[in-house]
N, C-alpha and C positions, 0 to 999 in steps of 0.2 A: 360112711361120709365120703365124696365125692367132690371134686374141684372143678371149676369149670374155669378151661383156659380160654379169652378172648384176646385176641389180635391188638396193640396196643395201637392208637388211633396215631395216624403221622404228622412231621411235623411241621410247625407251621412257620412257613418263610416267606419271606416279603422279596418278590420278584423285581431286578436292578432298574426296570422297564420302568414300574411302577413307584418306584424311589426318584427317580430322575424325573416323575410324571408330578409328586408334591414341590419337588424343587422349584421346577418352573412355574408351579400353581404360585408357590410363596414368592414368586421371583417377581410375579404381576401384581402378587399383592403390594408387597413393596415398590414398589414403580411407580403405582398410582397412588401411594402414600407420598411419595419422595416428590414427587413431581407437584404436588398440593401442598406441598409446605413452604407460608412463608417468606425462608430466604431463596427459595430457590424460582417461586411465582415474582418475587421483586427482581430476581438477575434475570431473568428473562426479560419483563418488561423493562428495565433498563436498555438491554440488547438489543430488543425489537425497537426501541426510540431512536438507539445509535443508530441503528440500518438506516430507519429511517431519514434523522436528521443529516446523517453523513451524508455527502453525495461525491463521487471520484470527479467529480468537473463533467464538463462538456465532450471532452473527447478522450477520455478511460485510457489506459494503458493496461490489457489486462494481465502483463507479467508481472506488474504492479500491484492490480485490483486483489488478485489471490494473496498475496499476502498481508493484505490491509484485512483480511479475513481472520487471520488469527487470534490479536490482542483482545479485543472484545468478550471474548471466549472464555478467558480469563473470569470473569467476574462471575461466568456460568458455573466456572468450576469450581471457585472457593469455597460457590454456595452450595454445591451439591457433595463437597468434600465433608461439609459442615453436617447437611441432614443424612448423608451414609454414615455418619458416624456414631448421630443422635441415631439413629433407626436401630443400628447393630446392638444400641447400648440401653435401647428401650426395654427388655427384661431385667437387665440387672436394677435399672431405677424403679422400677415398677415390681421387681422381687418376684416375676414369673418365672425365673429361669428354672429353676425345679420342677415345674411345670414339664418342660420340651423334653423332659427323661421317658414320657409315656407316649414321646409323638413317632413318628417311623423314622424320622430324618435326625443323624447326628449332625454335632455341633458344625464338622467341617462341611455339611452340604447343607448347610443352614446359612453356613460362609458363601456358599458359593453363590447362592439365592441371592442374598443379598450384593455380591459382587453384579449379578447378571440384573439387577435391580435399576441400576446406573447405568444399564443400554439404553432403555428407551430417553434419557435425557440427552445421552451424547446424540442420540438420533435426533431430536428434533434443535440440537447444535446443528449439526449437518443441514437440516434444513432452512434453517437460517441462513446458513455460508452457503449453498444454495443460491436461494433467494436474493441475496445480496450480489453474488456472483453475476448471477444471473440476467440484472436488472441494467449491471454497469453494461455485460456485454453486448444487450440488444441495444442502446444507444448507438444512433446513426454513425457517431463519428470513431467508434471502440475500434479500435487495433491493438495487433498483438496475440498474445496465447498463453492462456492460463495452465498451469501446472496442478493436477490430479492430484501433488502428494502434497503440492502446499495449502491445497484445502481440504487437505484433513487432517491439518494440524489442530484445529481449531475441539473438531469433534473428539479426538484420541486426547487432547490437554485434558477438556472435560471426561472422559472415561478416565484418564490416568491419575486425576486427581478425584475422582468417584472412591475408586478402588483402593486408593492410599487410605482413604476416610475409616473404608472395613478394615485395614491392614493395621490402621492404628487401635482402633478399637480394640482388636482381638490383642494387640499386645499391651496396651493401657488402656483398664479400665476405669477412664476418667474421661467426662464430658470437657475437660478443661484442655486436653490434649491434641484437638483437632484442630481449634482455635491459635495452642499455642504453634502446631505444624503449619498454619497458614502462615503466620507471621516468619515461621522460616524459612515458607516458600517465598515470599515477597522479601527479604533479606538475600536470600540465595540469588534472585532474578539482578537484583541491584548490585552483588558483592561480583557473579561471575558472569551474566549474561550482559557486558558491552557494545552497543550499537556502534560495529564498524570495526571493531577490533577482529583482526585475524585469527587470535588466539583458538586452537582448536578445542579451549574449554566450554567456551560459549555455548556449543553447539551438544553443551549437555542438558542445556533446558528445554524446557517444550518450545516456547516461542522464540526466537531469532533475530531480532529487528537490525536492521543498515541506517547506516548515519544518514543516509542521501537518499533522497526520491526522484533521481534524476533516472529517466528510463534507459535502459539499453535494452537492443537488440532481445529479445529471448534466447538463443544460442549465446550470448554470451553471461548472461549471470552467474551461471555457476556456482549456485548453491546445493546443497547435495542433500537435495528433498527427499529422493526415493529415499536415500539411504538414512533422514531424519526418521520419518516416517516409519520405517522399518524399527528406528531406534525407542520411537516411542510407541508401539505395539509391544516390541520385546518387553516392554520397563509394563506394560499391562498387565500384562502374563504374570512376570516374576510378582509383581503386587498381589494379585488372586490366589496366584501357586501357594504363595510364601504364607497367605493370612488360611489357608485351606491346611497350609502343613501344620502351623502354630495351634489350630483349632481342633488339629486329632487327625486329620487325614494324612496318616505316615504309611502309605500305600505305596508299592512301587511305583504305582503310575501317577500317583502325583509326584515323587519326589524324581522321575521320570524324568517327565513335563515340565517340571522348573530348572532341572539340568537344561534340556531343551530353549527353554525360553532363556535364560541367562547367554547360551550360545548365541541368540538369537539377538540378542543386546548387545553383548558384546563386537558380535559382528556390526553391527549399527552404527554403534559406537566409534569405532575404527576408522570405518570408510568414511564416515563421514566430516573424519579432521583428518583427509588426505591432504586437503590444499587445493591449492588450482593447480591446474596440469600447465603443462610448459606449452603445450598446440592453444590453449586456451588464450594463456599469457600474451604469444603471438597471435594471436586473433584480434585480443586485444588492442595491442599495439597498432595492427595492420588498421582497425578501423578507423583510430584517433586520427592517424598522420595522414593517410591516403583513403581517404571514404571511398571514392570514388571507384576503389575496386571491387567493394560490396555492394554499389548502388544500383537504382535501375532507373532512365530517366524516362519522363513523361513530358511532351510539349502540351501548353495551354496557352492560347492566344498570343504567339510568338515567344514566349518566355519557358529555357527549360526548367523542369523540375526533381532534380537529383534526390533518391530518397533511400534509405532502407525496406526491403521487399515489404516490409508490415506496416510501414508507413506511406508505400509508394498510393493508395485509395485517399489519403490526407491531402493528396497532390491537388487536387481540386478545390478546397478548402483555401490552401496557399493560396493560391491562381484567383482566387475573389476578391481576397484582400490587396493582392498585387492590381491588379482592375481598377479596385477603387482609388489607392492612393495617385495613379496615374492621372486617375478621370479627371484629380483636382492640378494635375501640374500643366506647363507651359513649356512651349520650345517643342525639342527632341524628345523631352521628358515622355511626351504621351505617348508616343509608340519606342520607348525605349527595351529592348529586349534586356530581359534582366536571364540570369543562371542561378536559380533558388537550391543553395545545397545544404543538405541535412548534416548535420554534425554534433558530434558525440565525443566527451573523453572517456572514454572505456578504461582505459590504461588504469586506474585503480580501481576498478567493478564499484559494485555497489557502496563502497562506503567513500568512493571517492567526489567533490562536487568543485573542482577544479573549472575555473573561466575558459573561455575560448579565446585565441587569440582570435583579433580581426584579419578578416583578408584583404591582403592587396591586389587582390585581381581583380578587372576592371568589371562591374557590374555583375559581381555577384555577390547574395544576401545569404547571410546563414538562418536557419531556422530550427531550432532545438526539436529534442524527442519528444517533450511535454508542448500539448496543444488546450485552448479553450482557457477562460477568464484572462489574467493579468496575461498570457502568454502574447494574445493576441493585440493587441496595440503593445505589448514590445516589439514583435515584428513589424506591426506596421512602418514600428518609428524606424528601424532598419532598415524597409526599403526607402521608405523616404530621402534620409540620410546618404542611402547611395544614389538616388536619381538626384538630389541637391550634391553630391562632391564627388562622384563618380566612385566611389570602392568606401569600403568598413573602416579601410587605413586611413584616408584620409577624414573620411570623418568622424575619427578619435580627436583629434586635434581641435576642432572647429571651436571655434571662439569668437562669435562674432554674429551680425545681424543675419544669416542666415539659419541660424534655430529656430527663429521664426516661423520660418520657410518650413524649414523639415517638418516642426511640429504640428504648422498648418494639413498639410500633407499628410501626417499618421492620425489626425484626429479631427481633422473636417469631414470626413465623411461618417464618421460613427452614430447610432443612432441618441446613442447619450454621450455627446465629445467631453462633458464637464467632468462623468464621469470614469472615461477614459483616460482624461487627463490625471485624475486621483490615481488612476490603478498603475498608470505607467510610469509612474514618480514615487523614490523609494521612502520619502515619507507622506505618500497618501494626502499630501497636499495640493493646490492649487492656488498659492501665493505665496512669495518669497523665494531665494534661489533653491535649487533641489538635483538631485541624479535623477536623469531618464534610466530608465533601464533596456536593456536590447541583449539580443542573446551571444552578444560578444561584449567589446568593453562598452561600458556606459557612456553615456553624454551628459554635455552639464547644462543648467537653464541660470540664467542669472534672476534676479528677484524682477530688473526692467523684462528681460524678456519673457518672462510668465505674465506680467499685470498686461504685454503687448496680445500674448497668444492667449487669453483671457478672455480679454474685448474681440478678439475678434472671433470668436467660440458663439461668442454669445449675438453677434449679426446674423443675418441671412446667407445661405451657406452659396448660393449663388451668386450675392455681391462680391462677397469677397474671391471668390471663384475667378472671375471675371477680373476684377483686380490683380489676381496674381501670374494669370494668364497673358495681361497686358505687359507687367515691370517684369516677365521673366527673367531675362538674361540677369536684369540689376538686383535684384532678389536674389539672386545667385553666385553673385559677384562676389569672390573670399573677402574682398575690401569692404563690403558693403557693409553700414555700422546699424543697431540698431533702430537709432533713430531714424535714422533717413527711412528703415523697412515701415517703421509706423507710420511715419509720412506718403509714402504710398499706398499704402491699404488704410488710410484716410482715420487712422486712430490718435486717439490723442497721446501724444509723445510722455512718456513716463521719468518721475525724476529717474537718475541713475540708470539712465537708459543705456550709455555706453561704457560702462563701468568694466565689462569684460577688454572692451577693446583698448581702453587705457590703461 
């Protein structure tokens, strides 16, 4: 009897190539699961309506526009925190997971799939913030310069709450838990992230928000985006790492890699509730009190135009509105060289929305960093104001039948003055006393002087042209009472017409 030895057949191993190769199969699977469910088809369509219906004005600030990019984002993420959660947790509901023991991928790169499942959603975030970006900046009158890190805050929120969704699954297994992490997300945004507040805690949330929309400069805002940014990529990582480590991958290189990325947070972290720096502070300062050393001027049609570099192309814009209001005055008025200078309180950055004082200097008009809608017939009534009483100082004070005058002059030449008149009046009215607004202190309308600049809104913008061009000087006269102004530009005299002046 006789043995026959045969070579024992080798064995059979699944190559790392081809393991990383079903990952990303299952990663596509899931992606276009995730993307198709739901809540996460209704946050998007919500989104794409916000872009739409929103619009940044007529003339964009785009160190502004990039972060008008983030909050919206939000509602992307909650919904996709919600279906990575449902997805990770769809064999347990369904009693497949005994199943995935006979498949090549274990539990932790089944984690990972699904972590990488959550890209393509933050990707077409991005393109949204994009898009939206995109649309404010080719607007003719867009200035300014958007910030790279502050729009991708929007897409990382959505990745970073994607990846929480699989992080909590893998440590509770309850559909109940994803739901109840939203609602601590939105508790945690209310309890520590404060619009305006300095606090370096803030600045541990995804999104950021400042009390104020008042633009400054881009050099000087000072928000410490790369280093957000930075903070919310590291916070990805450790979310992936950490549901990879929970799910069986106790591998050097993962627990590696979340060393790594925790560094990578923490560094983030850090920098980014440095403060403001002390050159900044004084930058600050130097703008508010003396613009004039960071400006660059422009002449238009005898009038200069003093601006911030990002705003010095607006200059023209300015110089239209200065044009018209002139066209309609009398005297010296019409060829009055006016000094248009741009002004800003920087002094508390972004959370700051501090008034301007008026200047005393003889024939110059201030004009803020925000441009287009209600902006604009505020300045107009500013130059106005200074071609009727020569400086902003003097007319803060005015009381008397020359508001007439000025208001004629910011809103007879508009192509809808009635509804100029609405915009540039701080209760949107058109009868009864009210505040003008102007981008230094206010002016005030008494109820007679509105029912006078009313009537005569609503004449031939010529008649009254010509009218006013004739009684200049007495139109202009600080003594001059309302009534008598109705009396020459041929309106009917209003009860309570001199009510200011008594």
């Amino acid at each position: 009897m006789s043995a026959v030895l045969q070579a024992a057949p080798p064995a059979v191993t699944t190559e790392p190539r081809r393991t990383w190769a079903a990952v990303f199969a299952l990663a596509r699977f899931e992606a276009g699961k995730l993307l198709l469910r739901v809540p996460v088809l209704l946050a998007f369509a919500g989104y794409i309506a916000w872009i739409v219906y929103r619009d940044g004005g007529d003339a964009p600030v785009l160190q502004n526009t990039d972060r008008a990019t983030q909050t919206a984002p939000l509602l992307v993420a909650l919904a996709v925190l919600l279906s990575a959660n449902l997805a990770v947790l769809r064999s347990r509901r369904r009693d497949t997971e005994r199943h995935f023991a006979v498949l090549v991928l274990q539990p932790w790169q089944r984690t990972a799939a699904h972590a990488l499942s959550v890209v393509p959603a933050a990707a077409l975030t991005a393109l949204c913030v994009g898009a939206q970006f995109t649309w404010e900046a080719l607007k003719p009158d867009a200035v300014g310069h958007g910030s790279p890190a502050e729009l991708l805050v929007g897409p990382l929120t959505v990745l970073l709450f994607g990846v929480i969704g699989v992080l909590v699954a893998r440590l509770v297994a309850s559909v109940v838990a994803a739901p109840l992490m939203g609602v601590f997300v939105l508790f945690f945004f209310v309890l520590v992230a404060v619009p305006g507040d300095d606090a370096g805690t803030r600045w541990l949330t995804p999104v950021v928000g400042e009390a104020s929309n008042t633009p400054l400069p881009s050099d000087l805002i000072g928000r410490p985006a790369a280093w957000h940014a930075l903070y919310l990529a590291g916070l990805v990582l450790c979310a992936v790492l950490l549901a990879m480590l929970v799910s069986g991958g106790r591998t050097r290189t993962v627990a590696g890699a979340l060393a790594a990325s925790l560094a990578l947070t923490l560094t983030g972290a850090i920098e980014q509730t440095e403060g403001i720096s002390p050159e900044l502070t004084a930058a600050r300062e130097r703008v508010s009190v003396t613009p004039e050393k960071d400006q660059t001027c422009v002449r238009h049609d005898g009038s200069d135009y003093c601006a911030f570099s990002e705003w010095v192309p607006q200059s023209a814009t300015w110089a239209d509105v200065v044009d018209h209001v002139r066209s309609l005055a009398g005297g010296s008025a019409q060829q009055q060289q006016l000094l248009v200078r741009q002004r800003v309180d920087a002094r508390y950055g972004l959370s700051g929305d501090a008034a301007l004082d008026p200047s005393a200097t003889p024939h110059q008009v201030t004009v803020g960093t925000a441009w287009g809608g209600n902006r604009v017939p505020e300045f107009s009534a500013a130059v106005a104001s200074v071609l009727v009483t020569g400086s902003e100082k003097a007319a803060g004070g005015m009381c008397d039948g020359r508001m007439v005058t000025v208001m004629w002059l910011a809103l007879g030449w508009a192509d809808d003055p009635m509804q100029s008149l609405r915009d540039v009046r701080l209760d949107d009215s058109v009868t009864g006393s009210a505040i003008v607004l102007s981008p230094t202190d206010p002016l005030s309308m008494t109820s007679g002087q509105t029912d006078v600049v009313r009537k005569l809104l609503e004449q031939p913008r010529d008649t009254v042209t010509a009218k006013v061009k004739a009684d200049w000087a007495e139109l202009t006269s600080p003594k001059v009472r309302t009534s008598r102004v109705a009396e020459l530009l041929g309106v009917e005299v209003p009860k309570d017409a001199d009510a200011c002046e008594e």
